[in-house]
N, C-alpha and C positions, 0 to 999 in steps of 0.2 A: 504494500500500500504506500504510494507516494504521497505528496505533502498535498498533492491538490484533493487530492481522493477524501485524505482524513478531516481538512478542511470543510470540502462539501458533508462527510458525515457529522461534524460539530455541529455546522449551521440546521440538518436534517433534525438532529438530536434538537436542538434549540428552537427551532421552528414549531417541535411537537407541544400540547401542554405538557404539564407535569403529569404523572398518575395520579390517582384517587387516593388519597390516604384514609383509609377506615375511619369512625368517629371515635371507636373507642380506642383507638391508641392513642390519642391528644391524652384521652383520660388517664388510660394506664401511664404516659410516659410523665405528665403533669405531675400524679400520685408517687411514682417512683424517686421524680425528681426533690420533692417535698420530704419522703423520708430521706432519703441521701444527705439534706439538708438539714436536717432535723439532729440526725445523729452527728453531724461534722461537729453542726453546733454543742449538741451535749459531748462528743470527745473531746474539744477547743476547752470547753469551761471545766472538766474534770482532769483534763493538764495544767492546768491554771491552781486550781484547788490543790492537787498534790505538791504544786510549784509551791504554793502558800505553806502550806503545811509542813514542806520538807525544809523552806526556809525558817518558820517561825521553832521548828524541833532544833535545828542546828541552832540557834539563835538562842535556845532555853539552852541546848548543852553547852555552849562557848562560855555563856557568863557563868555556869556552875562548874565546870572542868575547869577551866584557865584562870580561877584567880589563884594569884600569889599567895603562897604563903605567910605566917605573917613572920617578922624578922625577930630572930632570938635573940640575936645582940645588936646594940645598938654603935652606928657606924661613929667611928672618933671625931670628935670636933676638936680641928685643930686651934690653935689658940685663949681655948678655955684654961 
């Protein structure tokens, strides 16, 4: 098939209407799209939530792990 040929079959293709799309696939594909959507959305905010929660757990353990001890002796002041 040469370039004229494929050309004329574009234009044939594009000439014709579309096909008929069933009514109920608008439905089915609208519903499906909606849960798809639905769930992105509740996986996004239960990432968010863990995000929260593993920050504010880290956050409780640093300030009870990491504090100093308190000093046994006291550091020399010079010039006393």
């Amino acid at each position: 098939m040469n370039r004229a040929e494929r050309e004329a079959a574009v234009r044939r293709i594009m000439r014709e209407s579309p096909p008929r799309v069933p009514p109920e696939l608008y439905a089915d594909a609208l519903r499906l799209g909606r849960r798809m959507l639905r769930r992105r959305v509740a996986a996004r905010r239960l990432m968010w939530l863990l995000l929260c929660a593993a920050a504010l757990a880290f956050t409780v353990w640093a300030v009870t792990a990491w504090e100093r001890p308190p000093s046994e002796t006291t550091p020399p002041l010079p010039g006393w």
